[in-house]
C-alpha positions as CSV (number, residue, x, y, z in Angstrom):
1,X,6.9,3.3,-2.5
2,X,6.5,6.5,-0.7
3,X,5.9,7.0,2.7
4,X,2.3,8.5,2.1
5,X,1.5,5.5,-0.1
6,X,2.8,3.2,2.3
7,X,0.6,4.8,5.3
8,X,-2.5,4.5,3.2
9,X,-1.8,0.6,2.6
10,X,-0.9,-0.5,6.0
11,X,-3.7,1.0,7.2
12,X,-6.1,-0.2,4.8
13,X,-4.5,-3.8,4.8
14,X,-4.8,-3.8,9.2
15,X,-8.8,-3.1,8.2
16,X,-9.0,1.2,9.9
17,X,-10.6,3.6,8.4
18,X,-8.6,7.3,8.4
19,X,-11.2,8.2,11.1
20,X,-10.1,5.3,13.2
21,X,-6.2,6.3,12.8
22,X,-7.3,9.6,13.3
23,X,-8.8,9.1,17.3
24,X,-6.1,6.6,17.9
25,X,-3.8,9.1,17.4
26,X,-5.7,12.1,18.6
27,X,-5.6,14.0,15.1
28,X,-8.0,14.8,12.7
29,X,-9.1,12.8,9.7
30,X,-8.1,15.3,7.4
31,X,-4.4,15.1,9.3
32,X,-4.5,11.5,8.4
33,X,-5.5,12.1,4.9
34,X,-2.9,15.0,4.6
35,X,-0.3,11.8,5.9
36,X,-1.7,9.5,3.2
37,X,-1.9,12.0,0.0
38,X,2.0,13.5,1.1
39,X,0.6,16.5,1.7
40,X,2.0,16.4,5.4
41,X,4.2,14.5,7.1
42,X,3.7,12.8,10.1
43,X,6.2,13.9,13.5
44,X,8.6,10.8,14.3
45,X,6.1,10.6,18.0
46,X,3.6,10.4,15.2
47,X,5.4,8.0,13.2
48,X,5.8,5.4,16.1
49,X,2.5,5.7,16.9
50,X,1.7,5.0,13.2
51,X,4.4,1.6,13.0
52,X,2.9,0.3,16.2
53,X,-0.5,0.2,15.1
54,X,0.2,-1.2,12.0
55,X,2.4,-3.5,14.1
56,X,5.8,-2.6,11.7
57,X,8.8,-1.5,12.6
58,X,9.6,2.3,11.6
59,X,12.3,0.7,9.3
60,X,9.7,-0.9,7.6
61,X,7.7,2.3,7.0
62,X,10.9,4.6,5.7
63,X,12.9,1.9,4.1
64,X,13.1,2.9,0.5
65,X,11.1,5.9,0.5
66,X,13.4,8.3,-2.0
67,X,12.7,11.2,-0.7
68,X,13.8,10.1,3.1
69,X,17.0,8.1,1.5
70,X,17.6,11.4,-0.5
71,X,17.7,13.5,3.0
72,X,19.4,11.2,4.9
73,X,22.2,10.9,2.2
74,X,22.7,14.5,1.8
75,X,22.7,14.9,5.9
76,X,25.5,12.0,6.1
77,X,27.2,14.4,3.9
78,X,27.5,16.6,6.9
C-alpha cells in the first residue's frame, strides 16, 4: 500500500474529513487531497503531524511503501 493510500485510510478509519486534517495541520483541503491521490507529498514536519493524529508511528505510515523502500535502497547505495 502506498503512502497516499495509506493517508486516505487512516484518516478515514480515525472518523476526519480532509477539511478536518486540513485545519489541524494548517493546509488546505486540496493539500490534503493532493497527499491522499499521490499527487504531493507530505514534508516529514508534515508527516509527524500526520502519524500523531492518526496516533501511528511514522514506521507505520512508510513501511512498505515501494516507492519510499525504492529511494531509500538506492540512497544506502551511497
Amino acid at each position: 500500500m502506498t503512502i497516499s493510500e495509506k493517508l486516505k485510510t487512516y484518516r478515514k478509519t480515525q472518523g476526519f474529513t480532509q477539511e478536518e486534517v486540513a485545519k489541524r495541520l494548517n493546509v488546505s483541503r486540496t493539500t490534503v487531497s493532493s497527499w491522499e491521490t499521490g499527487r504531493t507529498f507530505p514534508d516529514i514536519e508534515r508527516m509527524i503531524n500526520l502519524a500523531d493524529l492518526y496516533q501511528l508511528s511514522l514506521d507505520q505510515l512508510l513501511r512498505e511503501d515501494p516507492q519510499i523502500m525504492k529511494n531509500i535502497k538506492t540512497l544506502s547505495i551511497y
